[in-house]
DOTOR-252210 format. One record per residue (C-alpha): y, z, x. Coordinates in steps of 0.02 Angstrom, whole numbers, padded with zeros to 5 digits, always signed. Each point is the difference from the previous one (the first is absolute). Layout:
<nodes>
YZX...
</nodes>
This chain:
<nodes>
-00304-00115-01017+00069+00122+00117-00089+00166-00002+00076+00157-00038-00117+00107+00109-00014-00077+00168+00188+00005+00049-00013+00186-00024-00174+00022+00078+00011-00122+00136+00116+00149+00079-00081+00151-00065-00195-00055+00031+00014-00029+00208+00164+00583+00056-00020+00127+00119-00168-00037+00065-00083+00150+00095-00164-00026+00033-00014-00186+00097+00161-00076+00043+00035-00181-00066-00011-00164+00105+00126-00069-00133+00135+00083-00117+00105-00065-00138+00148+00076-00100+00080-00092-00160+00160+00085-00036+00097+00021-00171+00099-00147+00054-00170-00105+00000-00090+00066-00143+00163-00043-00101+00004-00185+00076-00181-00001-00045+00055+00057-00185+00121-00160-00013-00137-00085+00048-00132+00067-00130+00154+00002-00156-00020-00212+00024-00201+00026-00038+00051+00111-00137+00127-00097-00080-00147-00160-00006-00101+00120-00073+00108+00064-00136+00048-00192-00038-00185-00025-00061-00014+00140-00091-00112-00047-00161+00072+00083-00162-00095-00012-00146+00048-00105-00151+00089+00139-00116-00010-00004-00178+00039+00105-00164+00071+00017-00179+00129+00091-00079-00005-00004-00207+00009-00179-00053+00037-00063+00176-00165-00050+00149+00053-00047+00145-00059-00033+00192+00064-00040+00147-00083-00122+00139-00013-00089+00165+00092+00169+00074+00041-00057+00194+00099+00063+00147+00162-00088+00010+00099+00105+00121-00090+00143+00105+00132+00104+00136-00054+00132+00104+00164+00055+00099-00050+00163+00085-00145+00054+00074-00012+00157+00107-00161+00090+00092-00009+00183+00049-00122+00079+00123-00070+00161-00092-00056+00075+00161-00114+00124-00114-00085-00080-00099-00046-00128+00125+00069-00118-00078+00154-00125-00058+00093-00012-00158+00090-00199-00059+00134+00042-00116+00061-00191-00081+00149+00017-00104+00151-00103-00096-00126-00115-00042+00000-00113-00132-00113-00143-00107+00059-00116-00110-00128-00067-00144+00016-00155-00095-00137-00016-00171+00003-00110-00154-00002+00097-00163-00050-00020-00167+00002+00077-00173-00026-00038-00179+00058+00091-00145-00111+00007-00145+00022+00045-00195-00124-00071-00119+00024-00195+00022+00148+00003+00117-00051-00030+00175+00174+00000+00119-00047-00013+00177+00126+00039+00148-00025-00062+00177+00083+00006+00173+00000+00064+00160+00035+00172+00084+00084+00065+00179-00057+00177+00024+00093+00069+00142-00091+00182+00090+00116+00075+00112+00002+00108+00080-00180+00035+00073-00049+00112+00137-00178+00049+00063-00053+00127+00105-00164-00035+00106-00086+00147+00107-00108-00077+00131-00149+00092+00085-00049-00053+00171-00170+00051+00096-00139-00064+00101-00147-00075-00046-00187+00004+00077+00048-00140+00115+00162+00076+00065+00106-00098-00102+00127+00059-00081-00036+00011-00185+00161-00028-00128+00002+00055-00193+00124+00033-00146-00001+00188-00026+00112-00002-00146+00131-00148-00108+00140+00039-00122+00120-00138-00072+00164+00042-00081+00062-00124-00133+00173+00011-00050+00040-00114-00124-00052-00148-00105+00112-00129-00055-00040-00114-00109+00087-00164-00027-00055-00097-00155+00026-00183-00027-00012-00086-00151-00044+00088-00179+00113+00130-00074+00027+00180+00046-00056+00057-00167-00189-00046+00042+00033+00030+00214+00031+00194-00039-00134+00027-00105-00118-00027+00170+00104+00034+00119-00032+00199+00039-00177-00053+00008+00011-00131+00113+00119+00088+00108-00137+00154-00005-00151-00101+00037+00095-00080+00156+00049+00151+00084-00179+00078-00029-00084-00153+00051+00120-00036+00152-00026+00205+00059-00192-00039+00011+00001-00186+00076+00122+00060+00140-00096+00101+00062-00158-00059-00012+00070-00157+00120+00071+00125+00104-00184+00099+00032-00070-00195-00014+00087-00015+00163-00024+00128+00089-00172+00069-00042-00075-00174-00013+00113-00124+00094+00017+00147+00140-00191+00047+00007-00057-00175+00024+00137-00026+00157-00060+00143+00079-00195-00032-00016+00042-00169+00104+00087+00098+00120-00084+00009+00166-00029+00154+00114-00038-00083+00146+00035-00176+00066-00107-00106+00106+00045-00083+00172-00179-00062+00049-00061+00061+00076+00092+00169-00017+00028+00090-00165+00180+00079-00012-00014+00163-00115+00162+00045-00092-00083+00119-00153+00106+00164-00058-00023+00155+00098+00069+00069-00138+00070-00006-00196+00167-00066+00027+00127+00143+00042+00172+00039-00113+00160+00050+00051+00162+00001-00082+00061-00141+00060-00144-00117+00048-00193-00002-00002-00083+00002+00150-00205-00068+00038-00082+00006+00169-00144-00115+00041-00145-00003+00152+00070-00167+00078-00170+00016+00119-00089-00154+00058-00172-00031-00001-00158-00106+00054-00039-00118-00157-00164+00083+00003+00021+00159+00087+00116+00133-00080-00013+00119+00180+00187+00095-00029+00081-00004+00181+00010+00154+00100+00206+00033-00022+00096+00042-00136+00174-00074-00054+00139+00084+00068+00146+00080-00100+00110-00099-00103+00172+00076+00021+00087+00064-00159+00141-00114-00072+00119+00056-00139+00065-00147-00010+00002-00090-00178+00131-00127+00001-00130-00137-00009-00135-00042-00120-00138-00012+00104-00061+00086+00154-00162-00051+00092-00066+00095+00154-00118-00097+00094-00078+00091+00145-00058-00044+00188-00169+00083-00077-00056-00154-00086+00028-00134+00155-00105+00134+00120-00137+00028-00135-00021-00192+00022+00009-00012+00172-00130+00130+00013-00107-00068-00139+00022-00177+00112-00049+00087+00159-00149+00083-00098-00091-00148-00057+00043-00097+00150+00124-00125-00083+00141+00006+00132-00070-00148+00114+00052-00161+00036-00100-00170+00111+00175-00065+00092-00034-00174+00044+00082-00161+00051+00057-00039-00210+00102+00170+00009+00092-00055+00134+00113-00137+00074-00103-00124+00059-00057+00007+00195+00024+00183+00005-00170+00073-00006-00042-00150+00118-00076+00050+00184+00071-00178+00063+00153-00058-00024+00107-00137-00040+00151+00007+00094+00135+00034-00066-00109+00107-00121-00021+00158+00046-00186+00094-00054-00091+00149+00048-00071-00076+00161+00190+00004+00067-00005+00200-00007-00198+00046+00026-00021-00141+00139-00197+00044+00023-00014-00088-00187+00016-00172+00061-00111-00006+00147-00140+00113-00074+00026-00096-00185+00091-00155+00030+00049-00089-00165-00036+00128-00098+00090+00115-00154+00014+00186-00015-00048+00109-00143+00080+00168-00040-00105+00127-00082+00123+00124-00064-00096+00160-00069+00136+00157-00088-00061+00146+00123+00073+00125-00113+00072+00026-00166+00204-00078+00003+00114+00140-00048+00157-00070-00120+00171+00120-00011+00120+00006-00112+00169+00091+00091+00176-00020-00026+00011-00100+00151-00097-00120-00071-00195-00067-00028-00110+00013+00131-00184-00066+00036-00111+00043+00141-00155-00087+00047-00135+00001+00111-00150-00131+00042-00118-00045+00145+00005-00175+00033-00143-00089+00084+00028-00173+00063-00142-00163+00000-00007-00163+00086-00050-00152-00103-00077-00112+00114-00045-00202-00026-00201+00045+00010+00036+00102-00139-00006+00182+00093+00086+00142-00034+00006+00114+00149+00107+00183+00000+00133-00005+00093+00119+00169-00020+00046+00154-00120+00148+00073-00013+00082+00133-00118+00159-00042-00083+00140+00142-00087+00107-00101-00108+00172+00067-00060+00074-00058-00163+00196+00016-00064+00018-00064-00172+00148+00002-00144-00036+00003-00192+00094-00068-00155-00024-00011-00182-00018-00197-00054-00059-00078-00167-00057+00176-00071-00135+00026+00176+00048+00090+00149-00003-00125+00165+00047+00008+00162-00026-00072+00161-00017+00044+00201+00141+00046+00113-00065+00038+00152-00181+00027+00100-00042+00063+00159-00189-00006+00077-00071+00091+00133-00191-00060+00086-00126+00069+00104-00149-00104+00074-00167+00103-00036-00111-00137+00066+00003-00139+00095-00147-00138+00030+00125-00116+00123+00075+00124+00106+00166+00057-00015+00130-00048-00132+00166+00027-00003+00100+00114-00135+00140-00130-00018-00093-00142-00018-00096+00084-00150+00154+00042-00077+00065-00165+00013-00138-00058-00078+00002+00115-00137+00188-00006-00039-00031-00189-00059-00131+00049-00106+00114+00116-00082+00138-00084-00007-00065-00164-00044-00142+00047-00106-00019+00202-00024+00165+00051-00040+00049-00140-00138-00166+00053-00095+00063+00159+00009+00177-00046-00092-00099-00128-00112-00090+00140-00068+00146+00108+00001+00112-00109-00110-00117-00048-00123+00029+00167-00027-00071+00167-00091+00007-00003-00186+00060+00135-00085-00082+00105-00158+00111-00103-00119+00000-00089-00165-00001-00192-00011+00129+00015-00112+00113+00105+00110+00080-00014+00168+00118+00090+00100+00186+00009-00001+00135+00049+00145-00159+00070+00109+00030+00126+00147-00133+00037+00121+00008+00148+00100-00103+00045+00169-00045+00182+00016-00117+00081+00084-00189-00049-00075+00089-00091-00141+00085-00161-00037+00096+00064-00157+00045-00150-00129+00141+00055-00114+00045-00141-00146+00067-00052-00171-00099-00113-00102+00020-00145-00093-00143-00058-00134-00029-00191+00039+00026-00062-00181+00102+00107-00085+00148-00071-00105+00127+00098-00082-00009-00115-00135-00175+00056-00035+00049+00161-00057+00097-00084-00163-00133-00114-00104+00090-00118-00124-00103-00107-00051+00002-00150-00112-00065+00021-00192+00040-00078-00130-00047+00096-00156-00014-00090-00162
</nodes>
């Protein structure tokens, strides 16, 4: 059954934060919380069609009677609206024109001394129309959740037709007040205890599975609330760490996000700011705990290339560092690469940027089985990269690179610049850079719903931020589903 809560809270549970500036913002507009109240009327309307109404029964002078088997035959819920109440913290669901259609068997019996006349049929009591007004409270909880309940429910009940079928309207109207009485009352009560069902239940239990932090062993990404969600007129607003740690080491890197720039734009339903802050928090949570190194041997590479003989027309290492093959014949190279310093990732309007830097210390593989040094040299490696939104993650993939090397130490005399960075512009090309964009388009998922994805998404490249602005579309929602005719046959 599709839950009322989550399409709501998916958006509201990732405003002017002061004290520590988010890694991660998100705004859901009026636009979106009203999309997201189509979405919860369907839930509403299956919970309305299995409402259970009591068996009602009575007597009136010389007449008992009861009716039976009441059921949901037709259940519409046309309009659904949600309001921000920006002081109370809070939103208010207003649901109205709605109407249910009940079907029942009825029964009665008139009784004087020994005359026993019963009367029997069936009954279509038509309520129309309804409409409820929910206030919603939303917080934070202990874990930095957000925290959802039902602050307050009313339910209007117009009127209540009743349609009798079979019998005689002589015994019908001398029940038929009360029935119509008990309805409404009954029907005031049951709407809105589905309603709170929903929400304070339903909702609660959603949230408690939400996670506040996501783990990429063996990293631990930390996306918890800096603070209760934030209201505005015209959207609500929740900023989150979006820091990166060590699995096992919560050490908060030494930098703080930078500014997200202000946006009055609401044309969309969903905004998500995601900032350069979280990529460098990882790279210097990598560097840290020495993760950002990397054996290069003959499997990375073409084959013959880390050879120091070769195979003409093949051409190897030994081609550019010619002491290799007479101080190592038919041997193989291995490439020790070592990240010298923490990368630094940008986010411009130019575009994405990635700047690395590694020492990389070369070793013969010889036949006896020897592994003697032969170089080091530093490396700076210069990344260009573009960014798109694809299947609901944000992917991407390398434009451009540029290197520049430095021997620091040689064991076989001297070594020339361009033959390391021939060397090294096949292992990036051929083996470095495609891990790179096989990462990079398997993508990064976004702090959404299963049930949701995005709709007609922008993304936007400004300066710290990649700015994702979107509609929505919920995965499985029919507009049928918000009409429930069912099939009964009452008897």
């Amino acid at each position: 059954m599709v839950s009322l809560v989550p399409p709501i809270l998916f958006l509201l549970a990732v405003g002017q934060v002061i004290a520590i500036s988010p890694g991660h913002q998100m705004r859901l507009t009026k636009k979106g919380l009203n999309y997201a109240g189509t979405v919860a009327k369907a839930d509403l309307t299956e919970g309305l069609r299995l409402l259970q109404i009591p068996n009602q029964s009575g007597s009136s002078g010389l007449i008992s009677w009861s009716v039976s088997n009441i059921q949901s035959r037709f259940v519409n819920v046309p309009t659904s609206i949600i309001n921000i109440t920006p002081g109370q913290d809070g939103l208010t669901w207003s649901l109205s024109s709605i109407r249910i259609d009940l079907m029942a068997n009825w029964i009665a019996e008139y009784h004087k001394g020994w005359v026993n006349m019963p009367y029997s049929g069936s009954v279509d009591i038509d309520v129309q129309p309804i409409s409820i007004s929910v206030t919603i409270g939303i917080g934070e909880d202990q874990a930095s959740r957000p925290s959802i309940s039902t602050q307050g429910c009313s339910a209007n009940i117009g009127s209540v037709i009743i349609t009798f079928i079979g019998g005689t309207p002589i015994i019908w109207n001398l029940f038929k007040a009360t029935l119509e009485n008990n309805v409404r009352n009954i029907l005031r009560t049951q709407i809105c205890t589905v309603v709170i069902n929903k929400i304070n239940v339903n909702g609660e239990a959603a949230l408690a599975k939400m996670k506040v932090s996501v783990e990429i062993d063996p990293f631990l990404l930390d996306y918890s609330l800096l603070e209760p969600v934030n209201f505005t007129a015209d959207y609500l607003q929740s900023f989150h760490r979006g820091e990166v740690y060590w699995n096992d080491d919560k050490r908060e890197s030494p930098f703080s996000p930078g500014l997200i720039p202000a946006l009055s734009d609401v044309s969309n339903m969903l905004y998500l700011w995601l900032t350069e802050y979280t990529a460098n928090t990882f790279a210097y949570t990598a560097q840290q705990h020495g993760f950002l190194r990397y054996n290069l041997t003959q499997k990375d590479l073409p084959p013959g290339t880390l050879n120091t003989s070769c195979s003409l027309p093949t051409k190897c290492i030994g081609s550019f560092i010619p002491q290799l093959p007479n101080l190592y014949p038919n041997s193989s190279v291995e490439i020790r690469i070592n990240s010298s310093q923490t990368p630094q990732f940008t986010v411009a309007t130019s575009g994405l940027s990635l700047m690395m830097f590694a020492d990389l210390t070369l070793y013969a593989h010889t036949p006896n089985g020897s592994t003697p040094y032969l170089l080091t040299f530093n490396m700076s490696l210069y990344l260009t990269g573009e960014v798109s939104v694809a299947n609901d993650k944000v992917v991407g993939y390398i434009t451009s690179y540029s290197i520049k090397i430095g021997v620091i130490k040689s064991a076989i005399g001297d070594v020339s610049g361009t033959a390391l960075t021939y060397i090294l512009n096949v292992a990036l090309e051929t083996f470095v850079i495609p891990k790179f964009n096989e990462m990079a388009q398997a993508g990064f998922e976004l702090p959404l719903s299963g049930d949701i994805k995005l709709k007609d998404s922008k993304l936007t490249l400004l300066n710290n931020v990649l700015l994702i602005s979107t509609d929505l579309q919920y995965k499985t929602l029919d507009e049928d589903s918000l009409m429930f005719i069912p099939e009964i046959q009452v008897s």
